[in-house]
SERO-4910 file (N, C-alpha, C, O; in steps of 0.05 Angstrom, whole numbers):
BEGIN
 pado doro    nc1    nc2    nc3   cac1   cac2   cac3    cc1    cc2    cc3    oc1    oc2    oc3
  Unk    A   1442   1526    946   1441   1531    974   1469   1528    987   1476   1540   1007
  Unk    A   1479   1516    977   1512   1511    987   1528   1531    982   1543   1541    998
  Unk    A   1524   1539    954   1546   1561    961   1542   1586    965   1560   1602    965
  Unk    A   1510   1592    972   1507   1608    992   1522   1605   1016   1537   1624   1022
  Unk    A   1523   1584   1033   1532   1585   1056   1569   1587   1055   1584   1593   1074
  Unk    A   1576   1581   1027   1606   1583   1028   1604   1602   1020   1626   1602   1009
  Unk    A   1595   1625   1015   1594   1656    999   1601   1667   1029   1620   1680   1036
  Unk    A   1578   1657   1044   1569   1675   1079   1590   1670   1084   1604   1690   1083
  Unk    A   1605   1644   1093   1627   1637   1108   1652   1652   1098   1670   1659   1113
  Unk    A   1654   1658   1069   1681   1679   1061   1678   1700   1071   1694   1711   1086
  Unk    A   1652   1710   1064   1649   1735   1077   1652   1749   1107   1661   1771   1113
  Unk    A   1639   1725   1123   1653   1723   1152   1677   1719   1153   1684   1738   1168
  Unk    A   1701   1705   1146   1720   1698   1152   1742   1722   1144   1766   1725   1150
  Unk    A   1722   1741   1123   1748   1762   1106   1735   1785   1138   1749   1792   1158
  Unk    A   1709   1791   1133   1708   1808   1162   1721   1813   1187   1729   1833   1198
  Unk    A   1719   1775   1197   1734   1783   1221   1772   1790   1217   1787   1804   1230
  Unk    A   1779   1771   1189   1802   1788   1185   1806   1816   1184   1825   1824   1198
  Unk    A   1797   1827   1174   1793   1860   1173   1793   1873   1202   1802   1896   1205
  Unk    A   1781   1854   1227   1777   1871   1254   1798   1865   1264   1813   1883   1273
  Unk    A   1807   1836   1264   1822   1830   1281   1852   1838   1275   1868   1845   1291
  Unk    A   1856   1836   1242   1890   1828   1235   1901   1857   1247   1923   1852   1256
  Unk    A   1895   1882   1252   1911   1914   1262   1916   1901   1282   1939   1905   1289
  Unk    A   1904   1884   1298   1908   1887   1321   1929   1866   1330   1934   1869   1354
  Unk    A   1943   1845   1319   1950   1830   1317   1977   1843   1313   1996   1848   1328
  Unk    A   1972   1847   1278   1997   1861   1271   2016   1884   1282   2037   1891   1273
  Unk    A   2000   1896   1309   2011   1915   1318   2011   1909   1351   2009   1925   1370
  Unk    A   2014   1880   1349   2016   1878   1382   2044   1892   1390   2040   1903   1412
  Unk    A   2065   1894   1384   2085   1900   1405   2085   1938   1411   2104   1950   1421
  Unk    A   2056   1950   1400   2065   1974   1399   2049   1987   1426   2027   1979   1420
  Unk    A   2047   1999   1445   2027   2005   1459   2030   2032   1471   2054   2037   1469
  Unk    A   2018   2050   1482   2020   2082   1496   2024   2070   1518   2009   2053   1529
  Unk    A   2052   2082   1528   2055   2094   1556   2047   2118   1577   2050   2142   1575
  Unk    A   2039   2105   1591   2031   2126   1616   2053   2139   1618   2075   2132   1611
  Unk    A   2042   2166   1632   2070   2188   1638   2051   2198   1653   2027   2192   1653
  Unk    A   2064   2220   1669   2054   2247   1684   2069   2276   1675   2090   2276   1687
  Unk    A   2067   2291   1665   2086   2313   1669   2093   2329   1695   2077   2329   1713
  Unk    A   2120   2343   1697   2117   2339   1724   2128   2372   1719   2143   2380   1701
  Unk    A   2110   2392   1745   2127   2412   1746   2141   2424   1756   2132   2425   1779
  Unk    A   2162   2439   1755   2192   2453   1765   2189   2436   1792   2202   2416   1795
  Unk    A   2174   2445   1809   2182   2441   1839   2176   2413   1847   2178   2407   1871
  Unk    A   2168   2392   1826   2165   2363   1826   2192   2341   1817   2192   2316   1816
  Unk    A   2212   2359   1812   2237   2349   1788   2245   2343   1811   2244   2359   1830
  Unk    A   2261   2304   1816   2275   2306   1831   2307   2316   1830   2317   2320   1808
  Unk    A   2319   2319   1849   2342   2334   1851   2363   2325   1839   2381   2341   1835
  Unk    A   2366   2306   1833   2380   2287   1816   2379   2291   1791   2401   2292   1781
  Unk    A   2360   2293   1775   2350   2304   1750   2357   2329   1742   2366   2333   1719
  Unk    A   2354   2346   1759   2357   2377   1770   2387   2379   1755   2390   2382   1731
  Unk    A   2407   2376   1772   2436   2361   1772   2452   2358   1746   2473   2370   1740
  Unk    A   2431   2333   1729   2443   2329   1698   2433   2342   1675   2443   2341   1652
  Unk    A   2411   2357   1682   2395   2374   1654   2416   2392   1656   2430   2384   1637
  Unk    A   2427   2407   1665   2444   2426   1648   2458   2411   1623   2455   2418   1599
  Unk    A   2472   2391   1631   2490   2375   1607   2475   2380   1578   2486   2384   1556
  Unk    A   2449   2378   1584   2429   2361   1559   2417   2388   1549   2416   2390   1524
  Unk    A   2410   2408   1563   2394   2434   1559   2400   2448   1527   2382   2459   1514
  Unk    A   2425   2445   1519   2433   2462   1493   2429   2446   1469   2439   2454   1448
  Unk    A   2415   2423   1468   2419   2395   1447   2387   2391   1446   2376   2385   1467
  Unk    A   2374   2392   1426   2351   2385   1416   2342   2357   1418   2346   2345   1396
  Unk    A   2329   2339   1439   2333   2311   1436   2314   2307   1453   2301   2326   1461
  Unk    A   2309   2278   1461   2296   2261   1483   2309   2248   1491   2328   2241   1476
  Unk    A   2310   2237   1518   2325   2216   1528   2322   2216   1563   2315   2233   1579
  Unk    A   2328   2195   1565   2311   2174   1596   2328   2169   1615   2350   2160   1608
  Unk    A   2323   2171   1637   2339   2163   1660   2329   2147   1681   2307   2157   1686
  Unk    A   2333   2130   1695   2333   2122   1715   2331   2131   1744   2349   2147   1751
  Unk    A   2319   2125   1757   2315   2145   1784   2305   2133   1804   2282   2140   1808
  Unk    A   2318   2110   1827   2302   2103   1844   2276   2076   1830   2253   2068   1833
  Unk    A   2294   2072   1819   2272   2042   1791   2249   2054   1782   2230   2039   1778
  Unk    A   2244   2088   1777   2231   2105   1764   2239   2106   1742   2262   2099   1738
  Unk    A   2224   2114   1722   2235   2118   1688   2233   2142   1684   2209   2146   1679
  Unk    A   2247   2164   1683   2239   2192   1671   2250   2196   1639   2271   2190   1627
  Unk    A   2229   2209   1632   2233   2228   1599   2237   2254   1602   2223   2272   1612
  Unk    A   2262   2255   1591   2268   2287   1587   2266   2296   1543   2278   2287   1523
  Unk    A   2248   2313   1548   2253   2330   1521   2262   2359   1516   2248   2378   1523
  Unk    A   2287   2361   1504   2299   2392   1509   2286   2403   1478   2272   2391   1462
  Unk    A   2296   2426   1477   2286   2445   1451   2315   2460   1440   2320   2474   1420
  Unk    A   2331   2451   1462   2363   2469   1458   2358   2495   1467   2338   2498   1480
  Unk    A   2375   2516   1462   2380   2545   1469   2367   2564   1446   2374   2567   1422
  Unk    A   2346   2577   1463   2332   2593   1441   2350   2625   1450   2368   2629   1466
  Unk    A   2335   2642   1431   2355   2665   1432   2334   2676   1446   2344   2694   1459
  Unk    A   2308   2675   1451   2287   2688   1470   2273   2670   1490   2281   2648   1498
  Unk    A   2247   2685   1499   2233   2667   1510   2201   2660   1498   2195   2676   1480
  Unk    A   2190   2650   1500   2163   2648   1481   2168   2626   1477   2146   2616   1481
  Unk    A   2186   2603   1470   2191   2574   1462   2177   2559   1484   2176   2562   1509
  Unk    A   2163   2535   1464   2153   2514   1500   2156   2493   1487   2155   2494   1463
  Unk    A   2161   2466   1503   2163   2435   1487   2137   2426   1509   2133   2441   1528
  Unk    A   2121   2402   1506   2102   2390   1509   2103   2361   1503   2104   2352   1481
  Unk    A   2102   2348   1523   2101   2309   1515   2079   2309   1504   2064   2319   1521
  Unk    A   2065   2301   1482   2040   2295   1482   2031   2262   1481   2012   2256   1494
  Unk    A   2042   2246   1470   2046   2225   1477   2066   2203   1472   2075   2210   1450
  Unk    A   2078   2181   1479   2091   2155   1482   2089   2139   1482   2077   2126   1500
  Unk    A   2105   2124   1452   2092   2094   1441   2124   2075   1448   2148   2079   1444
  Unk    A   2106   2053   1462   2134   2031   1463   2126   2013   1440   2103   2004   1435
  Unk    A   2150   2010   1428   2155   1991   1403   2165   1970   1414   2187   1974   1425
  Unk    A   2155   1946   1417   2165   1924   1424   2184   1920   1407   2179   1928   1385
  Unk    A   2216   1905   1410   2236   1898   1391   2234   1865   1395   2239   1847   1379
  Unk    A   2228   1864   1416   2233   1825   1424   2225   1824   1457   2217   1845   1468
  Unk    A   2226   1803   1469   2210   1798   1496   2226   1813   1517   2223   1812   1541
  Unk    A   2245   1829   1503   2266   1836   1530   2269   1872   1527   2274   1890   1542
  Unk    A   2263   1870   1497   2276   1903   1491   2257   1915   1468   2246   1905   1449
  Unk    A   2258   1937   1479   2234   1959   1463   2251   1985   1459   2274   1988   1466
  Unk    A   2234   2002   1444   2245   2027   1437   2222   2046   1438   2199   2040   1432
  Unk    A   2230   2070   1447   2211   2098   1457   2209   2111   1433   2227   2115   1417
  Unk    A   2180   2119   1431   2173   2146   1409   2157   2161   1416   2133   2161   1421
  Unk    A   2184   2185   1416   2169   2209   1434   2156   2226   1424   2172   2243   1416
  Unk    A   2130   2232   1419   2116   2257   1398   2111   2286   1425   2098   2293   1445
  Unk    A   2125   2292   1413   2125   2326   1434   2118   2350   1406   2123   2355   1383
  Unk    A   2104   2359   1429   2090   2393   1418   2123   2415   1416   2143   2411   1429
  Unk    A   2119   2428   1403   2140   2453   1395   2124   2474   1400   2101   2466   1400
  Unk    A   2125   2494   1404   2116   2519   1406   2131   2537   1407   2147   2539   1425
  Unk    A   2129   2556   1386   2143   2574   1380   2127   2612   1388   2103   2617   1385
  Unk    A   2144   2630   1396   2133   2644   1400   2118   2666   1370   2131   2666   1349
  Unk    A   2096   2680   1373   2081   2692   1345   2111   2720   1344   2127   2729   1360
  Unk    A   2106   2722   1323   2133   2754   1315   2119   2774   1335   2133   2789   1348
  Unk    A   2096   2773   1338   2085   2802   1347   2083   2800   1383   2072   2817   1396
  Unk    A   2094   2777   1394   2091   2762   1422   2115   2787   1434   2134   2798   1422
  Unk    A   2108   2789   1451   2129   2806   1478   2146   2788   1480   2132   2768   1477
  Unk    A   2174   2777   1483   2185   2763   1496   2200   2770   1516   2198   2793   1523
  Unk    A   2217   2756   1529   2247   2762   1543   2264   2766   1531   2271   2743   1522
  Unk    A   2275   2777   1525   2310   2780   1506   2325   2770   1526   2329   2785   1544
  Unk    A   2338   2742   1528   2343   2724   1538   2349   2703   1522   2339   2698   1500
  Unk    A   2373   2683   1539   2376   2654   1530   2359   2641   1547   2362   2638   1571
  Unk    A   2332   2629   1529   2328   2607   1538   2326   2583   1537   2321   2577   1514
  Unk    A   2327   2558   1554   2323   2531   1541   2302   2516   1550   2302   2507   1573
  Unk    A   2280   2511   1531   2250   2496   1542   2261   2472   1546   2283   2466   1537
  Unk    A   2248   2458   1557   2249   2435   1568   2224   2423   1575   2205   2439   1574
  Unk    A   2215   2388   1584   2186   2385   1602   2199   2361   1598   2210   2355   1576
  Unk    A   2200   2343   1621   2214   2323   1641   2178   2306   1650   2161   2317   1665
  Unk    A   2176   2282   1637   2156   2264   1652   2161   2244   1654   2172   2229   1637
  Unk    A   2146   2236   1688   2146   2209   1695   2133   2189   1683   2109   2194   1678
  Unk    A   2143   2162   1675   2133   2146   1666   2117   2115   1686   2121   2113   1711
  Unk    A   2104   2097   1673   2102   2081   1686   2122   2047   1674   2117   2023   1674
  Unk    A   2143   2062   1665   2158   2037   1651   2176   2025   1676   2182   2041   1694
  Unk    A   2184   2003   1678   2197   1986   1697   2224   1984   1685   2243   1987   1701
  Unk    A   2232   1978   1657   2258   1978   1642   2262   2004   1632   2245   2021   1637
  Unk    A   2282   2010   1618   2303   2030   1608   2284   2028   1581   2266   2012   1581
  Unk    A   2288   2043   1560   2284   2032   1536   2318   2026   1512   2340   2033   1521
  Unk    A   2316   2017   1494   2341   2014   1482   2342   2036   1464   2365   2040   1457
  Unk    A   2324   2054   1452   2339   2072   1432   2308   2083   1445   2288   2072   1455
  Unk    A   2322   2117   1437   2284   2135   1426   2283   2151   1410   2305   2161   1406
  Unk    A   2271   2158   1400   2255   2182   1375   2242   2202   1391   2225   2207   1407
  Unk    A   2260   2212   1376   2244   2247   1380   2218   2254   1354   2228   2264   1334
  Unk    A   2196   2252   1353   2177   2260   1332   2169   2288   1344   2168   2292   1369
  Unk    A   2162   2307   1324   2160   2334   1333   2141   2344   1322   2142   2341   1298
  Unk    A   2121   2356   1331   2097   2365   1314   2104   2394   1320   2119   2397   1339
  Unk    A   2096   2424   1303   2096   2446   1318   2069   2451   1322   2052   2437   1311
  Unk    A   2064   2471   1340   2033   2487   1351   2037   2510   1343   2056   2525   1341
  Unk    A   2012   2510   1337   2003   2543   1328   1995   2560   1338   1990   2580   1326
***
């Protein structure tokens, strides 16, 4: 009868390990809120420094009024049909003071048989966040769409 109850008790004790330890082990990681914002929502300030950034494939954050914005460029396509997409934003906790951004954005490319613009263009999509600090480094992760 006893070690039935020490059989039960491993067995409980390995279970709640199993529920609890992800959650534990992955405390400093969590999704950020954002909004995407469009053309006629960009403040003017923002407006201003995307040209700099427009030709360079990247992510990266600015400050605005103790606002946090994300910008993701796609660089200079030789048409139009290209789109970038935030889809979502993980803060990596580094320590109680400093974290790091991971940006998973959509690619979209236009199909061969699509109409385009014969044009330079550069996609872009700029969202607000609800972060209070800067972050210290970010990742660009890139999925494409079909």
């Amino acid at each position: 009868m006893k070690k039935q109850h020490i059989i039960i008790g491993i067995i409980i004790v390995i279970i709640l390990g199993i529920l609890f330890a992800p959650k534990y082990l992955n405390k400093g990681d969590r999704k950020v809120k954002y909004k995407a914002l469009e053309s006629s929502e960009i403040p003017e300030k923002i407006r201003e420094i995307l040209p700099k950034y427009l030709t360079e494939e990247r992510a990266l954050s600015c400050r605005l009024n103790d606002e946090i914005y994300v910008l993701v460029t796609r660089g200079e396509k030789n048409t139009g049909g290209y789109s970038v997409e935030v889809d979502r934003i993980i803060k990596e906790q580094k320590n109680r003071e400093q974290f790091d951004l991971t940006i998973y954005a959509k690619f979209k490319d236009p199909d061969v048989n699509d109409i385009v613009a014969q044009s330079f263009t550069y996609p872009f999509a700029i969202v607000k966040t609800n972060l209070k600090k800067m972050p210290e480094n970010i990742k660009l992760e890139i999925e494409y769409d079909d």
